[in-house]
N, C-alpha and C positions, 0 to 999 in steps of 0.2 A: 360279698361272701364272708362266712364268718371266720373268725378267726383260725377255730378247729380245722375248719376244711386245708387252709393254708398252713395249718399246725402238721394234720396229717400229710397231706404234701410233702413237706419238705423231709418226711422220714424217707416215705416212700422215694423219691426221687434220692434221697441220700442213698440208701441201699442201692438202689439200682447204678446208679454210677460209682458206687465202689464195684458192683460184680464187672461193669462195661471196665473201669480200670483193670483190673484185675487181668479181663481177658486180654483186652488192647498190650498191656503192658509184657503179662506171659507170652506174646506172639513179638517181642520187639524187636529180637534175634533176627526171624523170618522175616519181620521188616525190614530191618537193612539192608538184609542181606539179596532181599530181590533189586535196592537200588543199584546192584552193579551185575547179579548172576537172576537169569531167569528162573524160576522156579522148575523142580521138577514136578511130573503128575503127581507125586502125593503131597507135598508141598503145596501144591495148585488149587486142590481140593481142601486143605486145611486154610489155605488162605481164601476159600469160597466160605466155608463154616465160618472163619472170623468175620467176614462181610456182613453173612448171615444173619448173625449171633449179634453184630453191632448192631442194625439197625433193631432188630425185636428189640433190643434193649432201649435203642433211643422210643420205636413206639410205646414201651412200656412206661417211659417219663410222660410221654403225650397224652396215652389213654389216660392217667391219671390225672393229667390238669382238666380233660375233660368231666370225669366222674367228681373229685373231689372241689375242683373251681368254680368250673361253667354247670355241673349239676347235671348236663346232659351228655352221655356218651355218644359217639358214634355210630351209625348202626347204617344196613345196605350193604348193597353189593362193590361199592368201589369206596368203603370205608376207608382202607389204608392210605389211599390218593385225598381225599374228605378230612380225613383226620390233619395231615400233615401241614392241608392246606388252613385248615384252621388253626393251627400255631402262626403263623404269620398276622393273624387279625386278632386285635384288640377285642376285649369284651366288656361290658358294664364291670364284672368281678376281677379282669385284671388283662395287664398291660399285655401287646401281642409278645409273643417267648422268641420267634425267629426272623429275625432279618431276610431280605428277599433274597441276600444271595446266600446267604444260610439255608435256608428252603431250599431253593434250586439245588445245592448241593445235595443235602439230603435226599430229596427226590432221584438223584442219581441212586446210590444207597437202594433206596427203596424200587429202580427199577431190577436192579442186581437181583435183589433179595426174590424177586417174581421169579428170576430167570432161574437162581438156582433151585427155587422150591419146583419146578418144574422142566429140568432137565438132570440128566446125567452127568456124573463127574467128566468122563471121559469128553466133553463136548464143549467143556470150560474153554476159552481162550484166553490165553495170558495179555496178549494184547487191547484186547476189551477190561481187561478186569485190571490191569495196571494202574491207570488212572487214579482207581478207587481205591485198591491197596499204598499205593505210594502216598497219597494224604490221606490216609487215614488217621494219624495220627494229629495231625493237622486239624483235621474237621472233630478230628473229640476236644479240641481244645478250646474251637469253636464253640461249640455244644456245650462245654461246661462255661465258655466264659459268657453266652448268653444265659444261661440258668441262674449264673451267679449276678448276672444284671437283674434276671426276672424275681429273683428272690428279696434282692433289695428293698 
């Protein structure tokens, strides 16, 4: 891959992981604060949006190393599961971007993101979605510190 495509990469992924800071960090309040008080229902639903809103972001770093890296994007019906799985695998044009328990985490994330694009606030469970809010923070540090490996 040439250099440019690695060139523009690394903007694009810069911008997107300032906005994914951005959000993560504006929510950090809400974060602690579920570590000891349950959330209430509008709480519950913003902390669904953040889940939301993280993984699109982290897809948005991935679709790019597909377009700008490997040259080929993703495409099908179970793109999102496709894609994710292909940050784990090395490619001729560069090193694999996530670790398998990075992935597996992720994929968590990305099963969330199904459930809320296709249900209603009111049907959220705090008990399901706990998990994935309480490291959240955790796993963005994850995510930047493999980008920052794969960038090397």
């Amino acid at each position: 891959m040439s250099s440019s495509g690695w060139d523009k990469f690394r903007k694009q992924q810069a911008t997107e992981r300032q906005q994914l800071q951005r959000w993560v960090f504006g929510m950090h309040g809400l974060l602690v604060q579920c570590r000891t008080t349950a959330p209430t229902e509008i709480e519950l639903s913003a902390l669904a949006a953040l889940l939301h809103s993280f993984y699109t972001g982290v897809e948005n770093i991935f679709k790019r190393v597909t377009v700008e890296l490997d040259g080929e994007p993703v495409r099908g019906d179970s793109w999102h599961r496709e894609l994710l799985l292909r940050m784990k695998m090395p490619t001729p044009h560069r090193p694999a971007l996530l670790s398998e328990e990075l992935h597996d985490t992720l994929n968590e994330y990305l099963r969330f993101r199904h459930v809320f694009r296709n249900a209603y606030s009111f049907d959220l469970d705090w008990q399901k979605m706990s998990p994935l809010v309480l490291r959240l923070e955790e796993t963005f540090k994850m995510l930047e510190n493999a980008l920052n490996d794969f960038l090397k």
